[in-house]
Phi, psi and omega in degrees: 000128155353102168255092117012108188231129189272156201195144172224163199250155171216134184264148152224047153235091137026287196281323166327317191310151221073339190271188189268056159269141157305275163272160186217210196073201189285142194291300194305347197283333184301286179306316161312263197009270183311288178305313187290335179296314188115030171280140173267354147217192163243143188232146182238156156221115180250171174312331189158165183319288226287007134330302171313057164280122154312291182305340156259311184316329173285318168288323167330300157340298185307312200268025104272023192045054171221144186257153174285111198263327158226155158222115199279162175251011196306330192298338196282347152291331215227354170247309191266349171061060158301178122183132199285331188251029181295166173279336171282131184273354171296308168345282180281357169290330170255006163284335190271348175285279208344282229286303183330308203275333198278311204266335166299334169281300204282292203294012163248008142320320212063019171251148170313176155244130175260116164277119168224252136336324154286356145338325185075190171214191166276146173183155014155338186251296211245103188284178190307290225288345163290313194301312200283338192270356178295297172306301189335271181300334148311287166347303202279330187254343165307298156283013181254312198299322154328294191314334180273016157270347183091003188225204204247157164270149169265120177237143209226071154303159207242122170313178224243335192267342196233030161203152155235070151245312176236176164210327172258154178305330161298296167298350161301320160300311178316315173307316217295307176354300189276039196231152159284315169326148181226338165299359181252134172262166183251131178246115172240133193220145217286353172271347162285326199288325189295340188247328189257317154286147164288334191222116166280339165300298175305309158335280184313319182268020159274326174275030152016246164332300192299334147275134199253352213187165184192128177267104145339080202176189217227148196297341175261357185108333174281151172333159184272122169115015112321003165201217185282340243232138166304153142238337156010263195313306177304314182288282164332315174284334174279346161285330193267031191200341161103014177320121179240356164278228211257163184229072173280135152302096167235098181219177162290153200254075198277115000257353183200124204341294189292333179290320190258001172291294203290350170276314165300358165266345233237291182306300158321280200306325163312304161302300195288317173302346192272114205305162200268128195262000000 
């Protein structure tokens, strides 16, 4: 059987707060956390790389048996007003250092990068088809730079309220498709997919291969088992596509960090133990 790994996100952005992290604060009280529920990694979002020391952040890691599974890169939009498809090409040179320096941190890690919110959108300066050829080539160069760690850049459709460049897992493909490069992955994550596919099952099993990673969470955004959202169906397609990575909690942390940390590791274990439909 597929074996399937759980992860809960920890923010240390500030400007973030409120946003849909699970744990926040200090990082090392974050990772105890995280290790006493029974997680096998952790995904961070930090302010920039130098939040991140690699010489400590590893051995933490080790003495609490948990792996770094990602790092998002969100702060370089909501802290640093960052975004890949700006019209200043100074602009997009330094979002793409941003990202660049996030994945010089994470990959000797063995962790991923995460693209989300820096995607950027289209807009009234900058039409679809620049905005989208912008993203390309970030992607393309992004994800060749990820490679030399082993590991993947993560690209993150986006709902219709915080991007219009991809919204969807097809068009997630579609990109990774046009890209030369084969490192780069879909993080698909189930509160976008829950507003924008018609079948979030039929999805997952159409981006196949092509999923690298996955948000955990719920049709309002709350821990899984906080709303509406089938997980049957979901679950059974990422066993039916050989998913073997992370199940990351990204949710508000309803009602309070550790209560939504301890429902969603409560939530993990129930689906992933749950005979096959």
């Amino acid at each position: 059987m597929t074996m399937m790994k759980s992860c809960v996100t920890i923010s240390l952005v500030e400007e973030a707060r409120g946003g849909p992290f699970v744990l926040w604060g200090k990082l090392d009280e974050a990772i105890q956390t995280a290790a006493r529920i029974g997680y096998d990694a952790v995904e961070i979002f930090p302010p920039g790389p130098l939040a991140i020391e690699s010489k400590t952040l590893a051995p933490t890691l080790r003495d609490h048996n948990l792996s770094l599974a990602a790092v998002g890169t969100g702060a370089g939009w909501v802290k640093h007003k960052l975004q890949l498809a700006d019209a200043d090409a100074a602009q997009r040179q330094r979002a793409i250092d941003f990202v660049r320096s996030i994945i010089d941190v994470a990959g000797p890690l063995g962790a991923s990068t995460i693209i989300g919110s820096m995607q950027g959108r289209h807009d009234a300066v900058v039409n679809r088809e620049t905005a989208s050829s912008y993203l390309r080539d970030a992607l393309e160069q992004l994800g060749s730079h990820a490679s030399q760690y082993g590991t993947a850049l993560l690209y993150e459709p986006l709902n219709r309220y915080e991007t219009n460049q991809i919204n969807t897992v097809s068009g997630g493909v579609a990109m990774l498709k046009s890209l030369a490069t084969t490192n780069v992955k879909l993080l698909c994550d189930l509160f976008h997919m829950n507003i924008e596919e018609t079948s979030t099952a039929a999805a997952l099993i159409a981006g196949g291969k092509h999923v690298g990673h996955i948000h955990f969470v719920d049709s309002n955004r709350r821990p899984v088992g906080e709303g509406q959202m089938q997980f049957g169906p979901i679950i059974a397609a990422l066993r039916a596509i050989d998913y073997d990575g992370y199940l990351s909690a990204e949710a508000f942390a309803y009602p309070d960090p550790v209560s939504a940390a301890e429902q969603t590791m409560k939530a993990f274990k129930y689906w992933t133990s749950a005979p096959k439909q």
